[in-house]
ZAMARGU-4260 file (C-alpha; in steps of 0.2 Angstrom, whole numbers, plus 5000, padded with zeros to 4 digits):
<rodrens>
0) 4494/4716/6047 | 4488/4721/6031 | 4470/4723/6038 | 4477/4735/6052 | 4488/4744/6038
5) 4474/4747/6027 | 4461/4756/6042 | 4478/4767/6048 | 4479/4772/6030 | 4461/4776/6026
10) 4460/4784/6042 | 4474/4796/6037 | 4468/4800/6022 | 4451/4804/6029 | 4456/4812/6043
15) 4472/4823/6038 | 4466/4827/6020 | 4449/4832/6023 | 4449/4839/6041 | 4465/4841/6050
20) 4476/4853/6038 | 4457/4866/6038 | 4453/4863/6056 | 4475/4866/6062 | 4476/4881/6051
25) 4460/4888/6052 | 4461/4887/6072 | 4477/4894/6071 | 4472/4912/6060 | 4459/4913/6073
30) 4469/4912/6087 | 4479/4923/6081 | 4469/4935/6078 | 4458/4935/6093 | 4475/4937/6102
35) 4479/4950/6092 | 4495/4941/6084 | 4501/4938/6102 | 4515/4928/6095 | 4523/4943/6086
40) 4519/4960/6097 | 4525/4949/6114 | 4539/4940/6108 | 4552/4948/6117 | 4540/4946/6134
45) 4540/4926/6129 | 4560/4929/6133 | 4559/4938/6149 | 4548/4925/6158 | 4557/4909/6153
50) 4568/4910/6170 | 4554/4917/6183 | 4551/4908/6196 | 4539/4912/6212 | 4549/4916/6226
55) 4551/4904/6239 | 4540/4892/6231 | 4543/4873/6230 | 4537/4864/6212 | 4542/4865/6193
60) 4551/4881/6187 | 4544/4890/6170 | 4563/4884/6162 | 4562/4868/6170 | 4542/4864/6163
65) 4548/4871/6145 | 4562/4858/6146 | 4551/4845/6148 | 4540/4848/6133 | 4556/4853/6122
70) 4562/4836/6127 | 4548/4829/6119 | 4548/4842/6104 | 4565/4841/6099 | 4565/4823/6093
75) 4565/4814/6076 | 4552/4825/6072 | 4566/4838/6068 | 4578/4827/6060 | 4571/4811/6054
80) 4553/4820/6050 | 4560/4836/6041 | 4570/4821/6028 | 4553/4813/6026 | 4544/4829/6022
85) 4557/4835/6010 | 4559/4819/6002 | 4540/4816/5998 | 4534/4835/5996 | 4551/4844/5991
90) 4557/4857/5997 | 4539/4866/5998 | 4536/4856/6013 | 4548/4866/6023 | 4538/4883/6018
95) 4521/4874/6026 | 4530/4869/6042 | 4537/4888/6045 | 4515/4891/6043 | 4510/4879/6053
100) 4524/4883/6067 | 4519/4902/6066 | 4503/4903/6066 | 4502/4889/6080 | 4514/4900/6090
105) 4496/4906/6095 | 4488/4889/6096 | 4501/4884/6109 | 4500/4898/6119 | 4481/4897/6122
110) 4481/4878/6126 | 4496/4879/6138 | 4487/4895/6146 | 4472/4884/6148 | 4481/4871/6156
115) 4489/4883/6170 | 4473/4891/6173 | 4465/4873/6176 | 4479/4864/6185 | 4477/4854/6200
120) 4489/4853/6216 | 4498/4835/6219 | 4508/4837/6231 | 4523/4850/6231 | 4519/4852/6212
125) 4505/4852/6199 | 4497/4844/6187 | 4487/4849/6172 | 4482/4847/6152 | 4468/4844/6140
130) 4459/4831/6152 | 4458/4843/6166 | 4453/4858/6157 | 4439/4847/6146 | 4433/4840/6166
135) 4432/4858/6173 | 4429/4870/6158 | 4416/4858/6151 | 4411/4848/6165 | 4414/4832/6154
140) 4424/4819/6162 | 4422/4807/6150 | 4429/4820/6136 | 4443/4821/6147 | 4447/4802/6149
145) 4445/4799/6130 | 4459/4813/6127 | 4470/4804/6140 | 4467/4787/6132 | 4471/4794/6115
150) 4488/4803/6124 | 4495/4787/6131 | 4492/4778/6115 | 4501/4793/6105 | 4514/4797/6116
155) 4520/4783/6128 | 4516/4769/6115 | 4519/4773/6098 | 4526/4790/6100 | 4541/4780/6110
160) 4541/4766/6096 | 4544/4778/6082 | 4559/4788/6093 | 4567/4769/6097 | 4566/4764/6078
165) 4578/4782/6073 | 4588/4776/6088 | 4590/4759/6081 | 4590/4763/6062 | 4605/4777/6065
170) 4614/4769/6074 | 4615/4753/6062 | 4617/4765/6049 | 4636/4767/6056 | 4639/4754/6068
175) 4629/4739/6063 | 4625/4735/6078 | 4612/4722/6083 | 4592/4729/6085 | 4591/4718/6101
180) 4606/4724/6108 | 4599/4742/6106 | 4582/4739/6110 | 4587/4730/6128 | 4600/4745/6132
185) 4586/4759/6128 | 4573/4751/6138 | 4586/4748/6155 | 4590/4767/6153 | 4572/4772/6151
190) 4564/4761/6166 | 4580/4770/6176 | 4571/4788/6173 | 4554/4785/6173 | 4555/4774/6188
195) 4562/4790/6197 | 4547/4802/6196 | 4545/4819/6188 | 4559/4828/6196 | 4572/4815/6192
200) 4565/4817/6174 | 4566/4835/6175 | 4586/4836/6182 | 4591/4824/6165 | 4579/4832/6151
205) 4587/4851/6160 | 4604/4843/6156 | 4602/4836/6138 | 4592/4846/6128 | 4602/4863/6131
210) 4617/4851/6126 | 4611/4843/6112 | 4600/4857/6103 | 4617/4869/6105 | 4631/4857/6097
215) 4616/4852/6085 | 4612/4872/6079 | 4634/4872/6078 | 4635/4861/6067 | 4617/4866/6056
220) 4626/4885/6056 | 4642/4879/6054 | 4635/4873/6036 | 4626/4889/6033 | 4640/4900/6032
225) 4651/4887/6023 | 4637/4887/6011 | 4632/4906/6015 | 4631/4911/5996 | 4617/4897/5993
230) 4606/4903/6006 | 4597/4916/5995 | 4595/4901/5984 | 4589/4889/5997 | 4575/4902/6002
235) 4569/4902/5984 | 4568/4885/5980 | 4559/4882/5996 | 4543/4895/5993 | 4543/4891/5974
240) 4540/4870/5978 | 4529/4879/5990 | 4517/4886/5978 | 4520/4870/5964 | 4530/4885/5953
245) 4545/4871/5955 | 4539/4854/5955 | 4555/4848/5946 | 4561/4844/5963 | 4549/4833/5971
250) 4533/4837/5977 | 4516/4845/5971 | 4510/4859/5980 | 4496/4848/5989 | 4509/4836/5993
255) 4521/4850/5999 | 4506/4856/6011 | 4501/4840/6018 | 4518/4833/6023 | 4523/4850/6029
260) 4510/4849/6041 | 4508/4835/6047 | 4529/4833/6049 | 4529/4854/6058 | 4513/4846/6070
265) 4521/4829/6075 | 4539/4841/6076 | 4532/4855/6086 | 4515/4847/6091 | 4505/4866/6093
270) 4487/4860/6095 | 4488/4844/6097 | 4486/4845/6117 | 4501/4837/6123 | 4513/4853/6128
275) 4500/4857/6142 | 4504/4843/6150 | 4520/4850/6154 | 4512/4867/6156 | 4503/4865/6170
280) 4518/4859/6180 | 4527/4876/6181 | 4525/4888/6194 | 4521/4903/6191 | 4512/4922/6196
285) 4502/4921/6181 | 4495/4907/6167 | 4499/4920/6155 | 4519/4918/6157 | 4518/4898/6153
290) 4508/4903/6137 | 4522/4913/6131 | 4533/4899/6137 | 4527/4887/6127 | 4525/4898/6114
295) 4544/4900/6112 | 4546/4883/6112 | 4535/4880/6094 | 4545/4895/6087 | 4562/4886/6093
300) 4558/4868/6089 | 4553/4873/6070 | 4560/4888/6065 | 4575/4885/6071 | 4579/4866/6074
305) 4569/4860/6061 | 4574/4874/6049 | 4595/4869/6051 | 4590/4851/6045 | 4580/4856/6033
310) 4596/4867/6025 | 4607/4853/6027 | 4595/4841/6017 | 4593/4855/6000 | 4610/4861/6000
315) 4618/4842/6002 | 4605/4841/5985 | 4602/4823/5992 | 4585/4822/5993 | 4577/4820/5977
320) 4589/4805/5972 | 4576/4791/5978 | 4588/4782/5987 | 4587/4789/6005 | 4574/4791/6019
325) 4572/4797/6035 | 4587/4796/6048 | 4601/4790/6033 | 4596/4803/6023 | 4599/4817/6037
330) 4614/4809/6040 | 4622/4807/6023 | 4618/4825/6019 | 4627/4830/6033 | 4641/4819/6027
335) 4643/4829/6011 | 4644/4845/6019 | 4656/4841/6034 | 4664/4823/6031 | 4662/4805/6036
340) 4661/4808/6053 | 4644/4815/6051 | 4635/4801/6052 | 4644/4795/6068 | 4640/4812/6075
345) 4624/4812/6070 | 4619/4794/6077 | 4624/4801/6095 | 4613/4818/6093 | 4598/4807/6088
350) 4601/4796/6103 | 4601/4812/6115 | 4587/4819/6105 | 4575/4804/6105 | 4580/4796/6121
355) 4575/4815/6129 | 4559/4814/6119 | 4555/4795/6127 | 4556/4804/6144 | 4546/4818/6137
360) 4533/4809/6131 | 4532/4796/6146 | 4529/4811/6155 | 4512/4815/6146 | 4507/4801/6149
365) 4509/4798/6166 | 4499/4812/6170 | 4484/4806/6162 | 4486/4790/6172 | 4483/4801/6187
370) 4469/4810/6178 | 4460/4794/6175 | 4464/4783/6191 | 4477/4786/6203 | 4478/4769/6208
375) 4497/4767/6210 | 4493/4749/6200 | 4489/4756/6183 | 4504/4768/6182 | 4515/4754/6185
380) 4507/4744/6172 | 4509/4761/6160 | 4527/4760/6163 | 4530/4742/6160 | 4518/4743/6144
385) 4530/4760/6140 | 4545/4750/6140 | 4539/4735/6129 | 4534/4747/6118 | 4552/4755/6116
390) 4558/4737/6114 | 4547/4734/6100 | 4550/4749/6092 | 4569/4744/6091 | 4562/4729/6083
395) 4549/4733/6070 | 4549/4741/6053 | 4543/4760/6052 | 4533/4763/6040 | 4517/4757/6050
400) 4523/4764/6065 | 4524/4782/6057 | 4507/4779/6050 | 4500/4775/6066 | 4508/4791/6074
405) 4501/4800/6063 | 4483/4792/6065 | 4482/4794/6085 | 4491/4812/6085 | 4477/4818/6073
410) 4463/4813/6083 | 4470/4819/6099 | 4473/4838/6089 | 4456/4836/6082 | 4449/4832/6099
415) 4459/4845/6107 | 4458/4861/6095 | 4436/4859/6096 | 4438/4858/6115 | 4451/4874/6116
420) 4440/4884/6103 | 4425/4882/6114 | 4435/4887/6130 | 4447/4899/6122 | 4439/4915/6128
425) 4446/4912/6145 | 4462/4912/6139 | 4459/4930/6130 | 4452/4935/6145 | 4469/4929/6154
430) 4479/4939/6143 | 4470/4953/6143 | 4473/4953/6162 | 4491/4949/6159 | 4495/4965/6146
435) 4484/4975/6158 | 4496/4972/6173 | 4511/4972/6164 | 4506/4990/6157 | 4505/4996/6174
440) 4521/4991/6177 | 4519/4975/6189 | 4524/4960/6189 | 4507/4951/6183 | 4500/4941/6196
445) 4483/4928/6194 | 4467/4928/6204 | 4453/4918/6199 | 4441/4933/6203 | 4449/4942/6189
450) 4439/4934/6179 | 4421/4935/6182 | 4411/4917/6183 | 4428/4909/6181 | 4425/4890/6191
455) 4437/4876/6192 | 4451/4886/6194 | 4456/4884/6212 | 4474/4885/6211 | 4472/4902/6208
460) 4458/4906/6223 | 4462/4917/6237 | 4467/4910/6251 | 4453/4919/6261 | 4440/4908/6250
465) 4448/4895/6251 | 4447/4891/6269
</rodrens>
């Protein structure tokens, strides 16, 4: 075990100090620019589209797609993450994450729009993400199969583990109930929905994250305007660690920037090539509206969710005591701010929060099962190996498992961000047609030939050339 925790700890090093933080920011700047800050001068059209649906159409609604990745966003990324990050980097950590969410506002919206404008049919619905756009972009299957390799290992193995282990861990935090017990209820849930298919995932992730992100931002504001006075405070503390000006608190600057990013990447996962998975489900007139879509969902997932944790971790003044991580420390700063029934709350919202994010994420990966081999064999296989993995993450201690999560969800950005830099002037050229139509007052509708020498995109072919 020590041999395996060395490589995953060199491996970080290498891969998130050297490249990651340059490649996710610097992509990001560029995005935005080449988009024209996209993720500020069409904000408001982001909230317009999030309820279109194509009339009389069958398949997966732009709400219903946005769920799904919200599901896998909103998890302990946005609890138990933002406590690791404030405890290791300070406060500062939470100005880098606001950075990385904003600036990959843009990021998401052209990998999501890549993935719509590269979706495939399957059946009444779609499917879509990095290993289709990487086979019909770039004409490289086997880029497109190592993507999807590294996806099932992120997300529907250690992804799942490390959503199990907050499970587990808050939960005997405040009932002390056994790991096995836990463990063997989580995976008989799971194997419930994921033996269901998309849709039944869709109808439970539609139902729980509305209801557990709302009584969740309650409480979060419910502290603020108790504590309404310290806000100002708050703010300041947070971009003076930012910058080292207060290193008092925990946290050098470089320390502050790396946990900051990598804690708002694994929270709101912009770049990293998983959303367009759930992208490419939705039905809609243009890939454009997705874009947006997604985009949103960065901007909610950090700046909102992660944002009301991070408030109750600096105010609860918790977090530079030594004595908490992760789950407990989230739920023993709640505590101070609202009472002893925090933590009992808390262990429920995590529960809604993580077990929606082990759907989410399932969901990922069963689409790159379909990419590789549709062989109904191998996605059964995926599903049984998905649940042994949520057992074992009830089971095992965490520290490797976060590192690990961190490893596989670094190479998939890394992998992901090259491809989408190469291919990103088709989704320029896709926003560009969307503005252009929305200016003229329609209702933007997509056509292949909008774009000249556009290939691989025959969801969006006329019908006349297609037959």
């Amino acid at each position: 075990m020590s041999i395996l925790e060395w490589i995953v700890d060199k491996g970080n090093f290498l891969l998130w100090e050297y490249i990651l933080i340059y490649v996710l920011i610097g992509l990001g700047l560029y995005f935005s620019i080449r988009t024209k800050f996209v993720q500020v001068r069409l904000f408001p059209e982001m909230f317009r589209v999030i309820t279109e649906k194509k009339d009389g159409e069958t398949g997966v609604s732009p709400f219903q797609a946005f769920t799904i990745s919200t599901a896998s966003r909103v998890g302990t990324g946005n609890i138990t993450g933002v406590a690791i990050a404030i405890a290791i980097g300070g406060p500062g950590a939470v100005f880098w994450m606001w950075i990385v969410a904003l600036i990959g506002m843009a990021t998401a919206f052209i990998e999501s729009t890549l993935a719509q404008v590269y979706k495939v049919r399957d059946g009444d619905s779609f499917r879509g993400g990095p290993a289709y756009y990487m086979q019909k972009a770039l004409g490289n299957r086997g880029l497109g199969i190592a993507f999807s390799i590294l996806l099932l290992v992120s997300f529907g193995f250690i992804f799942n583990s490390v959503q199990a282990n907050t499970i587990v861990a808050s939960f005997n935090n405040v009932f002390n109930w056994e790991k096995w017990m836990i463990g063997l209820v989580l995976v008989i849930f799971t194997a419930i929905i994921i033996f269901g298919g998309v849709h039944r995932i869709v109808r439970v992730t539609q139902v729980l994250v509305p209801v557990m992100a709302v009584l969740y931002i309650l409480i979060a504001l419910y502290v603020i305007i108790v504590n309404f006075s310290e806000i100002p405070a708050v703010f300041s503390l947070i971009v003076e660690s930012a910058f080292g000006l207060n290193e008092v608190v925990g946290g050098a600057i470089g320390v502050a920037i790396l946990q900051g990013v990598k804690r708002g990447l694994f929270s709101n996962e912009a770049g990293m090539g998983s959303v367009p998975n759930a992208a490419a489900t939705a039905n809609v007139s243009h890939p454009a509206k997705q874009g947006f879509v997604q985009s949103l969902g960065v901007f909610f997932d950090t700046i909102v969710i992660c944002s009301a944790t991070a408030f109750i971790i600096i105010l609860a003044g918790l977090y530079d005591t030594g004595e908490h991580e992760g789950i407990v420390l989230t739920q023993n700063s709640l505590a101070v701010h609202v009472g002893e029934w925090a933590p009992y709350f808390l262990a429920i919202a995590i529960l809604f929060f993580a077990y929606s994010s082990i759907i989410g994420n399932y969901y990922y990966g069963e689409t790159n099962i379909e990419f590789m081999n549709g062989n109904k064999i191998w996605l059964t296989l995926y599903r049984i190996g998905v649940l042994a993995m949520v057992f074992f993450g009830a089971m095992a201690k965490v520290d490797l498992v976060w590192n690990m999560a961190d490893l596989f969800m670094g190479l998939m950005a890394i992998l992901n961000l090259i491809v989408i830099f190469i291919i990103g002037k088709v989704a320029f050229k896709v926003l560009n047609d969307y503005v252009k139509q929305r200016k003229a007052g329609k209702n933007p509708e997509f056509h292949a030939s909008s774009i000249p020498g556009l290939k691989g995109a025959e969801c969006w072919e006329d019908e006349s050339l297609r037959e």
